[in-house]
C-alpha positions in Angstrom: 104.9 89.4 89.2 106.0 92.7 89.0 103.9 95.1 87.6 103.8 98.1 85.2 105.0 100.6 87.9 107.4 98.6 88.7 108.8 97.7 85.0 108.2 101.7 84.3 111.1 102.4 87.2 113.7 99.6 86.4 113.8 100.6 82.7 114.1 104.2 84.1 117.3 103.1 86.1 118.5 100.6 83.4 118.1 104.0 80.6 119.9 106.9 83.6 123.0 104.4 83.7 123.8 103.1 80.6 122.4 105.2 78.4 125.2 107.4 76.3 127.7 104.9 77.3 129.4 102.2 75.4 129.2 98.8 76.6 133.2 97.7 77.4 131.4 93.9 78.1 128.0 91.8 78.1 127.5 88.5 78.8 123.9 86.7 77.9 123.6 83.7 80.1 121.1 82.5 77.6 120.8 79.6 75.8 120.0 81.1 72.3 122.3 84.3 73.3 125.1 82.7 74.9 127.7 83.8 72.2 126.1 87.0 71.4 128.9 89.6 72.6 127.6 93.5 72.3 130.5 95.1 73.5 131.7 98.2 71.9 127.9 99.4 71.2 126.4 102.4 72.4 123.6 101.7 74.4 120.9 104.1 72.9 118.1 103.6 76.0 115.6 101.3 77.9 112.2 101.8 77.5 109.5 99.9 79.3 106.1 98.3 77.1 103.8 97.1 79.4 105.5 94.7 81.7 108.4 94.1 79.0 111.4 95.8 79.3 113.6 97.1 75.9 117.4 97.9 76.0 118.2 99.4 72.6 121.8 99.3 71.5 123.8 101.3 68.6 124.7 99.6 65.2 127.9 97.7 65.4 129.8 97.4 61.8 127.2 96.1 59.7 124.8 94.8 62.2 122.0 96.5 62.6 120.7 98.3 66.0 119.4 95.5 68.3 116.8 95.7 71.3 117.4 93.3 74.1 114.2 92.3 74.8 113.8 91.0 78.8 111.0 90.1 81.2 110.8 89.8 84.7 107.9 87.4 85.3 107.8 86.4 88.4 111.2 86.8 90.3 113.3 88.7 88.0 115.2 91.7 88.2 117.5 94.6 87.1 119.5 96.1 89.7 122.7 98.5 88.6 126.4 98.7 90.7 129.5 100.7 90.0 131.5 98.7 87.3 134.7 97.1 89.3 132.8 96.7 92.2 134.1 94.3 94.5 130.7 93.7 95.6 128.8 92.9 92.5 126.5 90.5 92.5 127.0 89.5 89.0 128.8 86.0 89.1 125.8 84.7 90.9 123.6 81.9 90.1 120.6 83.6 88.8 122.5 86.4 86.6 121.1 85.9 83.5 122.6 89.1 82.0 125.4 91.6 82.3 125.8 94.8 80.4 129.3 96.9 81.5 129.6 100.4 80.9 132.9 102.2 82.3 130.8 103.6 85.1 128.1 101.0 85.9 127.1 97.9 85.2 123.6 96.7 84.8 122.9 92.6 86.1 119.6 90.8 85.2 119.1 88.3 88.3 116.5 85.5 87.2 115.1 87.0 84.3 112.0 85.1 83.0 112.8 86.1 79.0 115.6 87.4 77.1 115.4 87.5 73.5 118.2 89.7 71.0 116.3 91.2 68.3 116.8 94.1 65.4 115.4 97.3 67.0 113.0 97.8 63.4 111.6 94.2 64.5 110.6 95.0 68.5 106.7 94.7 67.2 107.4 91.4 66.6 107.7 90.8 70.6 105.4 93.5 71.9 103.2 94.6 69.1 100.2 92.4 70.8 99.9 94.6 73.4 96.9 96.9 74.4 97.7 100.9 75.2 100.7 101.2 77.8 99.6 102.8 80.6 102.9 104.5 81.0 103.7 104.8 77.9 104.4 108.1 76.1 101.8 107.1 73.8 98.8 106.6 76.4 95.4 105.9 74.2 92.6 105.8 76.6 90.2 105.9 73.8 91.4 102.4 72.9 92.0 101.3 75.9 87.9 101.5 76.7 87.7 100.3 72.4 89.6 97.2 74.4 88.0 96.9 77.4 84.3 97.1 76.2 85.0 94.3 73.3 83.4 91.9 75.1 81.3 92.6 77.2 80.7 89.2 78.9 84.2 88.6 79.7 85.0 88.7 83.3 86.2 92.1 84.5 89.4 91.1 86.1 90.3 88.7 83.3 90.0 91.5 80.4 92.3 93.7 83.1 94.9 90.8 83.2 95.2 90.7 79.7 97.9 92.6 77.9 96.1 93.0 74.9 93.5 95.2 76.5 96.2 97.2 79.1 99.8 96.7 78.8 101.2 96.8 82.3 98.4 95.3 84.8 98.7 92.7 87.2 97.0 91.1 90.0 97.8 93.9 92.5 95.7 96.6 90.5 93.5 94.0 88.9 92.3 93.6 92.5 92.4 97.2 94.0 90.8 98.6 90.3 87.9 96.0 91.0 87.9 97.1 94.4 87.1 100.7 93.9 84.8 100.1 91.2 83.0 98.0 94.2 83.2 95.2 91.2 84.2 91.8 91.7 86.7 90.4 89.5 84.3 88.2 87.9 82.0 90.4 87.5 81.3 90.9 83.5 82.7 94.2 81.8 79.1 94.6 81.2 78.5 96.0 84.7 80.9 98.9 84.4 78.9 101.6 84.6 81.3 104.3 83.2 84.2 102.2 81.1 85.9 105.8 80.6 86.2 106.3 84.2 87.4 103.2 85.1 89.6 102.9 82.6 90.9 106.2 84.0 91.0 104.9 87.6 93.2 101.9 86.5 95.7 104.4 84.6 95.5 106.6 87.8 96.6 104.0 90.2 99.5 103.3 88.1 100.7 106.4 87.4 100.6 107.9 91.1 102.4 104.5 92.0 105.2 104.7 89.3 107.8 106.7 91.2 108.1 105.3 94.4 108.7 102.1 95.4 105.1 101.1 98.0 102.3 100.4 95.9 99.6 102.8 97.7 96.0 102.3 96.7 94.3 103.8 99.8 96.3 107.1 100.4 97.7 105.8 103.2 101.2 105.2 103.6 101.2 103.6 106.8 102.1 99.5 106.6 98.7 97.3 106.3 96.8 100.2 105.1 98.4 100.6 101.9 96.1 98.9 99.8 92.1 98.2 99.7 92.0 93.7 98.8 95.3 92.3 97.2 96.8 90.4 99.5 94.3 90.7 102.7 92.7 87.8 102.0 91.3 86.9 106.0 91.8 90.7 107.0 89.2 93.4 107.7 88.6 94.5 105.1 89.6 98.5 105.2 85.9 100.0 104.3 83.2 97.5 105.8 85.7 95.7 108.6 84.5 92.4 106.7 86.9 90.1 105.6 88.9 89.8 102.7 89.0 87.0 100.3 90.7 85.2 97.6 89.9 83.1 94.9 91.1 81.9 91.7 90.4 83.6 88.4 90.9 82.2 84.8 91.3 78.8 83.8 94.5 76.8 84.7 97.3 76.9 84.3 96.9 80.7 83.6 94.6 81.2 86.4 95.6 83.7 89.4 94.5 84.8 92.5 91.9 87.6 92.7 91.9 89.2 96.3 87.8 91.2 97.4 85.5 91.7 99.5 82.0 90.2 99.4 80.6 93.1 101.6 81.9 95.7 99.3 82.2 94.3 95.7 79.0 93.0 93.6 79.0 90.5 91.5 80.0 86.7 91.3 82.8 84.7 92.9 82.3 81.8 91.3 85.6 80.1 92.6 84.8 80.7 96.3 83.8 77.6 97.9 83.1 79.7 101.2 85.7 78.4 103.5 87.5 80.4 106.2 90.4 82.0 105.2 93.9 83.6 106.9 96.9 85.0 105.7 99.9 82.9 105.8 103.2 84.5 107.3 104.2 84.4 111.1 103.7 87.9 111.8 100.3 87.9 109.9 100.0 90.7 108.4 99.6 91.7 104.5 103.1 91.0 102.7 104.2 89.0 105.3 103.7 85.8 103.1 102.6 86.0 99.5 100.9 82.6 99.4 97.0 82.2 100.3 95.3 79.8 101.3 91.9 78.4 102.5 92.1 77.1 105.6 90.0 73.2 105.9 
């Protein structure tokens, strides 16, 4: 699932092309939107909250200004082409949206929600959610408020919740717990500094946000871009032991959780112990996303 970094540079793209511009069309391949038409509105800006994504459009006679409210769970997508293109992409299958300016035209490709709201009532889709990491207003004082709240909860579960950080996901759940040589279920409890970690984790983000390789490590050269997500049966980059995965949270919300026993402390209490490889024919990291334990 794309991850705060990631949201943070689409709504970027989404706010430098339409923004200022009036929409000539829009089509909403939604169920609950499918006769919604937005044309002739000024598209005001995108902003990103978290992982969510917020298009806010001008008053149109006596409407009020709407937000178009999208997420990209796990295989959406907002990519912009010159309007007129004869190679747009937007008639295909999985085009859930299309906003055209005279100049360009943004396409939402297998969006995973879409909702049309006023823009005074946008709390009412994203007012759960803990400090933005990359939002403008950036509390790191509640953040640590959120963090600490309980501290028996397991550490990578209170990261993967929204309500305590807006904008983290299994990538930097796994590489945060990985520097803090933590594992994921590992209770808050046993950070030693919350402040500082909550820093890392903000960190990590914010170095990431402008380009498009997630590096964790420093090094930009492929396979040594990140410390555990995604390595699971891989030296591990510090101690050359290997990387595991495991499951974290209870199904069906549970994920995986990528670490190393040799550098993290704590409990994996989802780790049965078995051998484990990456999956992909070239194996190496990113080569297949899906992990497995091998019988």
């Amino acid at each position: 699932m794309p991850e705060g970094d990631v949201v943070w540079r689409t709504a970027r793209r989404l706010d430098r092309a339409l923004t200022g511009r009036t929409l000539l069309s829009s089509e909403l391949r939604w169920p609950s939107l499918a006769t919604v038409d937005l044309s002739g509105r000024a598209v005001l800006g995108t902003v990103s909250a978290g992982k969510h994504l917020l298009t806010r459009v001008a008053a149109g006679g006596e409407d009020p200004p709407l937000t178009l409210h999208s997420h990209l769970r796990m295989e959406g997508s907002w990519y912009v082409e010159r309007t007129g293109d004869p190679r747009g992409r937007r008639s295909a299958s999985g085009t859930r949206a299309v906003l055209a300016t005279p100049e360009w035209t943004a396409v939402g490709h297998k969006l995973g929600m879409l909702d049309l709201v006023p823009t005074d009532g946008e709390h009412e889709l994203v007012g759960h959610l803990g400090p933005d990491l990359l939002g403008p207003g950036w509390d790191p004082v509640e953040a640590v408020r959120r963090l600490t709240e309980d501290p028996d909860r397991e550490l990578g579960a209170a990261l993967l919740d929204q309500r305590v950080l807006a904008g983290v996901g299994t990538f930097y759940m796994a590489e945060a717990c990985f520097l803090a040589r933590l594992t994921p279920w590992a209770p808050v409890a046993r950070v030693a500094d919350p402040a500082a970690f909550v820093a890392l984790v903000h960190r990590l983000l914010d170095l990431n946000k402008d380009r498009a390789d997630q590096v964790t490590t420093g090094d930009l050269r492929r396979g040594r871009q990140n410390f555990a997500h995604a390595r699971s049966g891989l030296p591990c980059l510090r101690c050359a032991g290997t990387v595991r995965v495991a499951m974290i949270g209870r199904p069906p919300q549970d994920r995986t959780a990528f670490y190393c026993p040799g550098c993290q402390r704590g409990p994996a209490p989802t780790d049965d112990g078995r051998p484990q490889r990456p999956l992909g024919s070239s194996g190496r990291p990113g080569a297949g996303r899906s992990y497995r334990t091998r019988r």
